[in-house]
SENU-398373 format. One record per residue (C-alpha): residue number from 1; y, z, x. Coordinates in steps of 0.5 Angstrom, whole numbers, plus 500, padded with zeros to 3 digits. Layout:
BEGIN
> pos:v:w:u
> NUM:Y:Z:X
...
END
This chain:
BEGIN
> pos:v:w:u
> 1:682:301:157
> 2:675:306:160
> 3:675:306:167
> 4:669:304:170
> 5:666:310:175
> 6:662:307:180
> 7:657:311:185
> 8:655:306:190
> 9:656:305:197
> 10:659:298:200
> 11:660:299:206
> 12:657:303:212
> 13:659:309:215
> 14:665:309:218
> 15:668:303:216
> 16:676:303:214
> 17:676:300:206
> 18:680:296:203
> 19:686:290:205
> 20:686:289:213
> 21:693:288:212
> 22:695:294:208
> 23:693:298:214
> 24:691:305:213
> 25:698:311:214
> 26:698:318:214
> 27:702:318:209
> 28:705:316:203
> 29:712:315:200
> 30:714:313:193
> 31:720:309:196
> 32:721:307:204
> 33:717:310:209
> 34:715:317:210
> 35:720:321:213
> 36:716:325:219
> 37:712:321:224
> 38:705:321:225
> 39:704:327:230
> 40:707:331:227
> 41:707:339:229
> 42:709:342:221
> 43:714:342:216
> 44:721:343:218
> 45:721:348:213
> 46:716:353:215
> 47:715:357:221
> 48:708:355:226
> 49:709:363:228
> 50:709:366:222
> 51:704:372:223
> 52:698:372:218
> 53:696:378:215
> 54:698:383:209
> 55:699:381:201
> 56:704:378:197
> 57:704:381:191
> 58:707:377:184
> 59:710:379:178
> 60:708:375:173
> 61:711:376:165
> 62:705:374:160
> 63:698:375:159
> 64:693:370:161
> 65:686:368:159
> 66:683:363:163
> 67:683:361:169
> 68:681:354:168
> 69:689:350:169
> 70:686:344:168
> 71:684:344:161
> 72:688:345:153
> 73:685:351:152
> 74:687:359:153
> 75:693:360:158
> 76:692:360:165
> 77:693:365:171
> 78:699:361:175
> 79:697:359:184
> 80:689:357:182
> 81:691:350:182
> 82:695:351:190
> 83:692:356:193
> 84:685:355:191
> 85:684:348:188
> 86:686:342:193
> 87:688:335:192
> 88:687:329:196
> 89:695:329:199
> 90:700:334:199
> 91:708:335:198
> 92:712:334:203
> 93:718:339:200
> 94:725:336:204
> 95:723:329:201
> 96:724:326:194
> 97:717:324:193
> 98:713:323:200
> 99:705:325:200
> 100:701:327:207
> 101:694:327:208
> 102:691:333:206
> 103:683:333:204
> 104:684:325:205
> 105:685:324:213
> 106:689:317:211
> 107:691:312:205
> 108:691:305:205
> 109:694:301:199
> 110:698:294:198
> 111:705:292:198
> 112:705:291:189
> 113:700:298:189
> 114:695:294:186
> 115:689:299:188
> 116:689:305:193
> 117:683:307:198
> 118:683:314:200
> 119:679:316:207
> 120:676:324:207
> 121:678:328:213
> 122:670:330:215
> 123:672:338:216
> 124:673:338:209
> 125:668:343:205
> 126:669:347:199
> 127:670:355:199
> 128:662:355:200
> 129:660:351:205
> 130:659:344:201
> 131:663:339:205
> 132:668:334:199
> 133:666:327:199
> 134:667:321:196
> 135:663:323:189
> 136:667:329:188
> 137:674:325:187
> 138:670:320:183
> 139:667:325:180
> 140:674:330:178
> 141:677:323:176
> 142:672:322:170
> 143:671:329:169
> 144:680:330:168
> 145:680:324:165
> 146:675:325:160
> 147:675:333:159
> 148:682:335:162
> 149:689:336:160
> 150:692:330:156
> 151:696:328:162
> 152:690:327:166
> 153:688:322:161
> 154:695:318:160
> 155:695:318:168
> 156:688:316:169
> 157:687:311:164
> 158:692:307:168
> 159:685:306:173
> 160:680:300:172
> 161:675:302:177
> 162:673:308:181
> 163:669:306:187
> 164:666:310:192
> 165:666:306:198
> 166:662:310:203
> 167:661:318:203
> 168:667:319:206
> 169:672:313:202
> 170:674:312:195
> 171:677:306:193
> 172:682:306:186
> 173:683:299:182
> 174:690:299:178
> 175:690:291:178
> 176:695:291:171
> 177:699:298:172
> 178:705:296:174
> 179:706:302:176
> 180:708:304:183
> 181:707:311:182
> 182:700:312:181
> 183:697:312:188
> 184:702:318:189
> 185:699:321:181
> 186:691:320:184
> 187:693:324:191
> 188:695:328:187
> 189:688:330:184
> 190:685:336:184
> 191:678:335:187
> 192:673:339:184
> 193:666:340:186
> 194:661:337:184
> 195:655:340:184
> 196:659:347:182
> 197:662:345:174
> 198:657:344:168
> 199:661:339:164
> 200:659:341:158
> 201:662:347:159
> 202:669:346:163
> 203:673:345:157
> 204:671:352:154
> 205:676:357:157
> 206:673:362:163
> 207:675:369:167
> 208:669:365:172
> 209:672:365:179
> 210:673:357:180
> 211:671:353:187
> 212:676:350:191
> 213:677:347:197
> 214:684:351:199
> 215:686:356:203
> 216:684:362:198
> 217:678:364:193
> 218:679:368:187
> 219:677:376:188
> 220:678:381:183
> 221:680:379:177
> 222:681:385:171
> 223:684:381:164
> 224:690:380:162
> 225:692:385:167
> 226:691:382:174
> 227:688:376:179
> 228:687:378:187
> 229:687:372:191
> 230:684:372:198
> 231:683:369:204
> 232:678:365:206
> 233:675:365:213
> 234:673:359:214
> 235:678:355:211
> 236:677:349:214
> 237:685:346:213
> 238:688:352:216
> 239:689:348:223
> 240:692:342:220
> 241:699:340:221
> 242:701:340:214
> 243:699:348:213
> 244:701:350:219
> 245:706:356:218
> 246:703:356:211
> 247:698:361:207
> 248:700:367:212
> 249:698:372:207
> 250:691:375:207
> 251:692:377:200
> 252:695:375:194
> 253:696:378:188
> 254:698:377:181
> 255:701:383:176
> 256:702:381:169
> 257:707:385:165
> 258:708:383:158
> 259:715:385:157
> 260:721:383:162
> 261:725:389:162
> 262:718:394:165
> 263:717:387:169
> 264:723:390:173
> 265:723:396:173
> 266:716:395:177
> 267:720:392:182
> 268:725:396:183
> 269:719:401:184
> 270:717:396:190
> 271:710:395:186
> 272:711:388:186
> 273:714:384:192
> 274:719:379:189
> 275:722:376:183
> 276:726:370:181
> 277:732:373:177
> 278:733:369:171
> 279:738:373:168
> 280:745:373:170
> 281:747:380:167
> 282:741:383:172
> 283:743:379:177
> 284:750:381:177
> 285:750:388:176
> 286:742:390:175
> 287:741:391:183
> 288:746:397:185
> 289:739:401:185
> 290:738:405:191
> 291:733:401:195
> 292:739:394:193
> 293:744:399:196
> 294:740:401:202
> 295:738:393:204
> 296:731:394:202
> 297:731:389:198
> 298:735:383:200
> 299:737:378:195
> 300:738:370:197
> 301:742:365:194
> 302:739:358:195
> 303:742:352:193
> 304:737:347:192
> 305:737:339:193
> 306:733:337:186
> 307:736:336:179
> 308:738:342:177
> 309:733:347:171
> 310:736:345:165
> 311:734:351:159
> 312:736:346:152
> 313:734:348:143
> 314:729:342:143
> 315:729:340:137
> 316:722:338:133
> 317:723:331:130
> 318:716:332:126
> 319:720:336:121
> 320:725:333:116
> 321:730:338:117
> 322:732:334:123
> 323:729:327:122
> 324:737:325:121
> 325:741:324:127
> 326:747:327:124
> 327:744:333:123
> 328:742:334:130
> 329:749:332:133
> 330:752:337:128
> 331:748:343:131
> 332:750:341:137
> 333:757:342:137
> 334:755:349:133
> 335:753:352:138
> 336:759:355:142
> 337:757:355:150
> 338:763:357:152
> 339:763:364:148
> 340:755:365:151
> 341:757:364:158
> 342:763:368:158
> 343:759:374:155
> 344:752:373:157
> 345:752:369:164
> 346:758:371:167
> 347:760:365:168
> 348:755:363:173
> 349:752:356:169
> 350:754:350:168
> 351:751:345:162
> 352:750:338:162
> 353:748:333:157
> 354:743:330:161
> 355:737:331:163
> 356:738:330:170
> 357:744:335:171
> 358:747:335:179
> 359:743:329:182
> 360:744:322:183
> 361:740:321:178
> 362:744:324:173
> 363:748:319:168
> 364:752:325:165
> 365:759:323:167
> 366:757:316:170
> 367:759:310:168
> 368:753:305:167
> 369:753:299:172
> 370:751:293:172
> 371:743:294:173
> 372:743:300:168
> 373:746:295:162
> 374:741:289:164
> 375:735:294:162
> 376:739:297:157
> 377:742:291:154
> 378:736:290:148
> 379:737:297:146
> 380:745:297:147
> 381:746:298:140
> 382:743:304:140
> 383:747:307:145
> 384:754:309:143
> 385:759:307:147
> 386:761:313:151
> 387:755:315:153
> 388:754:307:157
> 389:761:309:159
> 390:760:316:162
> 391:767:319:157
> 392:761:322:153
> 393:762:330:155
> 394:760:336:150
> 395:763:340:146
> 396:768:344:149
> 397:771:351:144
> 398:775:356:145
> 399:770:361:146
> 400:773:365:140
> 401:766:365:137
> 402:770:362:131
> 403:772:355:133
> 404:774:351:128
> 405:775:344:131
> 406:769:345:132
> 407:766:347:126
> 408:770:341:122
> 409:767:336:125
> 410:760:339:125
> 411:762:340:118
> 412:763:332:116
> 413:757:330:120
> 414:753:335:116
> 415:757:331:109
> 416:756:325:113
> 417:747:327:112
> 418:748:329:105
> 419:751:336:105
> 420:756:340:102
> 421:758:347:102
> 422:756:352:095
> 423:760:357:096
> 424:757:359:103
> 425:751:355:104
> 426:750:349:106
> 427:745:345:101
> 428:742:338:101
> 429:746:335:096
> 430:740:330:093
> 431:736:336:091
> 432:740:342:092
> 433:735:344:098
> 434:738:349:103
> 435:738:348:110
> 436:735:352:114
> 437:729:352:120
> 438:726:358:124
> 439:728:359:132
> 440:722:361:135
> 441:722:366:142
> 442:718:369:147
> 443:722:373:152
> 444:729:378:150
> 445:733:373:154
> 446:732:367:148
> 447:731:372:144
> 448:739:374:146
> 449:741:366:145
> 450:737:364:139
> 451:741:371:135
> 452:748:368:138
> 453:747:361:136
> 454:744:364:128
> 455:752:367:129
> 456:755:360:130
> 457:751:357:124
> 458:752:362:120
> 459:760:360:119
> 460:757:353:117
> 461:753:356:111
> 462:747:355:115
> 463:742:360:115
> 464:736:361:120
> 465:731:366:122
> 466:729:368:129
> 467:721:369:130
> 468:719:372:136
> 469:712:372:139
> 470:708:373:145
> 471:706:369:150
> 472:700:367:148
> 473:702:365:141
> 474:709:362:144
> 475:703:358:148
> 476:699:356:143
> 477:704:354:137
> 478:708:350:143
> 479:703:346:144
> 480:701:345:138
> 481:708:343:135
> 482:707:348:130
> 483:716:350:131
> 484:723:348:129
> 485:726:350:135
> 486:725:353:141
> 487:728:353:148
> 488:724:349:154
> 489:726:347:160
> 490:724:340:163
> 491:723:342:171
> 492:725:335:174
> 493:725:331:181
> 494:729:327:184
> 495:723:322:184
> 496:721:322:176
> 497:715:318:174
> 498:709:318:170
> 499:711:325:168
> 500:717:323:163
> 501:711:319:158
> 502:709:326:158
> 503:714:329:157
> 504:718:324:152
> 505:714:317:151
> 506:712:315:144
> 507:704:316:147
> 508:706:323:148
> 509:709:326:141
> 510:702:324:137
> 511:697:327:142
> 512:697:335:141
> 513:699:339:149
> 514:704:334:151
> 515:710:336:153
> 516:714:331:149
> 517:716:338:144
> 518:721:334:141
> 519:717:329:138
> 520:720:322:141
> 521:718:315:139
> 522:724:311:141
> 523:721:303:145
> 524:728:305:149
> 525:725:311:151
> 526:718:308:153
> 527:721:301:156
> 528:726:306:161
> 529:720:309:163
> 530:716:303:164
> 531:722:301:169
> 532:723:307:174
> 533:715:306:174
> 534:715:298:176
> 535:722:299:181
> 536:720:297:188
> 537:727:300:191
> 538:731:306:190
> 539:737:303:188
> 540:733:300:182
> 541:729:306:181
> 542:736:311:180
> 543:739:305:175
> 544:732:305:171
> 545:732:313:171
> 546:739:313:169
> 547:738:308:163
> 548:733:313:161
> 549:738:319:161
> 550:743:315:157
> 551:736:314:152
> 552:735:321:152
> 553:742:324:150
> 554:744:319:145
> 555:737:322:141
> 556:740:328:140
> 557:734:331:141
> 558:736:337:144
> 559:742:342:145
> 560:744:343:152
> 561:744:350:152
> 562:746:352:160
> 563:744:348:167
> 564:743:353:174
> 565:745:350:180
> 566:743:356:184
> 567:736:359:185
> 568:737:367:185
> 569:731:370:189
> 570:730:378:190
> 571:725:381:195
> 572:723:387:198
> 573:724:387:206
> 574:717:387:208
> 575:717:379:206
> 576:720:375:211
> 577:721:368:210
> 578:723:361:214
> 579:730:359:216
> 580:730:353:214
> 581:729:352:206
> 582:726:345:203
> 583:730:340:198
> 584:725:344:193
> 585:729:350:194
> 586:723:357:195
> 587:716:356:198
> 588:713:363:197
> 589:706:360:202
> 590:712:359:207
> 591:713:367:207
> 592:710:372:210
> 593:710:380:211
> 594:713:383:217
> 595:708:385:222
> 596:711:392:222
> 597:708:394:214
> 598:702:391:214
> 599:700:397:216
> 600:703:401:211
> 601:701:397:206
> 602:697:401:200
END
């Protein structure tokens, strides 16, 4: 259904919108109420002392092309959407899914969430004095719903009328969504200006500096190489309590580096000012450089409350090669963990089935309780048992790189799918058919993975390709599904919602840009979804989110390749940042630079 776009005004100035007995809140939780109190002072993992001034430099790995992140089209410079494009509500960081008030001052929505009214903070203005009212939302609804990423549309389709109220509330219809997520979707919304976009041009991709409400605008670009993002002077949110704390930087800027191994010789230079580490070989031995040595750069070990990241071989079902399920779960067992992590991770990961791994909602290991087997129980027969009853674990070798229980059962499998060995290749037994797919790659790390595992599947006759591309073209090919097999991560939350349809709902798998790589279409999947959507409490909500882990590692449509359970940050010691860390982990916006080198700053 098209929502309706309405620009009238209904009520006078200064009236509060919507159901009396829904009062308005600064705040909104997905479950429960909002962990901090209304006079708030700011978030307890920021410092409200932390000196302003300095630049914080980035080292990005990639190239980018535009600097619209809102559209399909080219690859975005990364920060636009946080530092310079506000929404309506922002993220409280030490709590699941909790929204405060940002450019909206309050929120007002009705136990079943049938619609939610948003109330504007009057100081808010875009970076050139325009004030944001209520047309602008209206206006970035229809605007990313209709010319936005694919996602947007999925969301917002939900909504059967955007209202503006009066210049100051925009009120949202969502009387069938069942869908208790979706006021928090809609804080969410980037707000655009209304009067600054051309819509004819805004899905064309642009090196045009964007217009936000945020704290930064965007200063010197130089393509493909580099973004500066600078204080804004005026910003009219720097003395709310959300932001207090944050934003402590004049400047922000984001170096490209097109290959990783300059990438860290860059910041072994000190030309950039931190790094996520991601490569356990560098994070054990790779900082012995003199300035690691001498404590100018300091490494932090955080361990976040969030589902740990999990890196997976997602399988593109939209090929044949993989259609059957047997085949999957015979690649599965070929691909030997043990032997990767003993000589590429140190041993520094573990793996989990699921796709929630480390958390409560994690079903890997679980037993099913009572709840999740009642939404399982029209798809029961699809879920093996051992996956229902939690005895379901991967498989483990010897570490050789030549383990044979392994290799037997995948074998059977594959004879199981209309396989067989001629001489060393394994052949499709109907048509003679090699089985063979291509990996494709984008950094030396995956690259390092893909290789290994062409190793393993060698001995069972199968023989691949690895392709490695750039980032553009990787981009490009994944988000036209125009692969085999690559490696993706799912970032998740401890309070999932409407991203899961976009990550693996059937909607998703025909519609190009989505992130459902695999290419899913399984009711089970979608019915799941739907349920985590509708829970009215966190018990329900844990059981459906489980259901759906269950869903998912019954597909077999990824191979788990390792989980990281520790977030590993390195930084020059010019950067400073908060003693307390939030549930999410790192919070670059909470650091600042020690007064001391400001002024030796180039």
């Amino acid at each position: 259904m098209t929502a309706a776009v309405v620009l009238a005004f209904s009520l006078a100035p200064g009236a509060v919108a919507g159901d009396a007995a829904a009062p308005e809140s600064y705040g909104l939780s997905m479950h429960g109420a909002p962990a901090l109190p209304a006079d708030f002072t700011h978030m307890p993992y920021a410092n409200p002392d932390a000196p302003k001034g300095g630049r914080l430099t980035w080292g990005v790995l990639g190239t980018f092309d535009s600097l619209n992140p809102f559209i399909v089209r080219g690859l975005a410079a990364p920060q636009i959407r946080t530092y310079v494009v506000e929404s309506l509500l922002t993220r409280g960081n030490d709590e699941p899914f909790t929204l405060y008030g940002l450019l909206a001052k309050t929120v007002e929505t009705d136990d079943v969430r049938s619609y939610v009214t948003f109330r504007l903070n009057p100081a808010a203005h875009f970076s050139d004095g325009e004030p944001v009212r209520a047309d602008d939302v209206v206006f970035s609804f229809a605007l990313l719903r209709d010319h936005g990423r694919p996602l947007y549309r999925q969301y917002y389709s939900k909504v059967t009328k955007a209202e503006v109220l009066d210049p100051l509330t925009v009120r949202f219809d969502l009387p069938a969504a069942n869908d208790r997520e979706l006021p928090l979707i809609l804080g969410l919304m980037p707000i655009l200006p209304r009067h600054a976009i051309d819509v004819a041009r805004f899905e064309d991709t642009t090196l045009a500096p964007p217009m936000g409400s945020g704290p930064y605008r965007v200063g010197a670009v130089k393509p493909g190489a580099s973004v500066t993002l600078t204080r804004d002077p005026n910003y009219w949110g720097r003395d709310l309590p959300i932001n207090r704390g944050l934003w402590n930087f004049d400047e922000i800027r984001l170096d490209f580096y097109r290959e990783s191994n300059g990438q860290f010789e860059a910041f072994k230079r000190g030309l950039y000012d931190f790094r996520v580490e991601t490569e356990p070989l560098r994070w054990h031995d790779g900082y012995g450089f003199p300035a690691a040595r001498d404590g100018e750069v300091v490494r932090d070990t955080i361990k976040p409350g969030v589902p740990e990241p999990s890196e997976y071989l997602v399988f593109n079902t939209r090929r044949p090669v993989f259609a059957d399920i047997r085949v999957r779960q015979a690649l599965t067992l070929l691909f030997d963990f043990e032997w990767i992590n003993r000589n590429y991770f140190f041993g520094l990961y573990g793996r989990s089935a699921g796709y929630f791994a480390g958390s409560e909602l994690s079903a890997y290991t679980r037993p099913a309780d009572a709840k999740e087997r009642e939404l399982l129980k029209p798809f029961a027969t699809r879920i093996p048992p051992d996956i229902l009853d939690g005895s379901y674990r991967l498989p483990v070798t010897d570490g050789s790189g030549r383990d044979r229980a392994t290799l037997r059962q995948a074998l059977s499998l594959l004879a199981e799918a209309g396989y067989e060995l001629d001489g060393s290749l394994l052949r499709q037994r109907s048509s003679g058919a090699l089985l063979t797919f291509e990996i494709l790659t984008t950094t030396r790390d995956q690259e390092r993975i893909a290789l290994a595992y062409a190793r393993d599947l060698k001995r069972a006759g199968i023989e691949i390709s690895v392709r490695s591309v750039d980032p553009v073209q990787f981009d490009q090919r994944r988000l036209a599904y125009e692969f085999d097999m690559i490696q993706n991560r799912w970032d998740q939350s401890l309070s999932p919602g409407n991203e899961q349809a976009f990550y693996f709902g059937s909607e998703a798998a025909d519609m190009a840009g989505t992130r459902n790589y695999m290419g899913a279409k399984d009711a089970a999947i979608d019915a799941m979804i739907a349920a985590l959507l509708a829970a009215r409490d966190r018990q329900n909500f844990v059981a459906a989110v489980r259901a759906l882990d269950r869903v998912l590692m019954a597909g077999f449509y990824a191979i788990p390749v390792f989980s990281a359970g520790e977030q590993w940050i390195a930084r020059w010691n010019r950067i400073e940042t908060p003693k307390a860390t939030s549930l999410a982990g790192y919070l670059p916006e909470t650091w600042w630079q020690r007064v001391d080198s400001q002024a030796k700053q180039p």
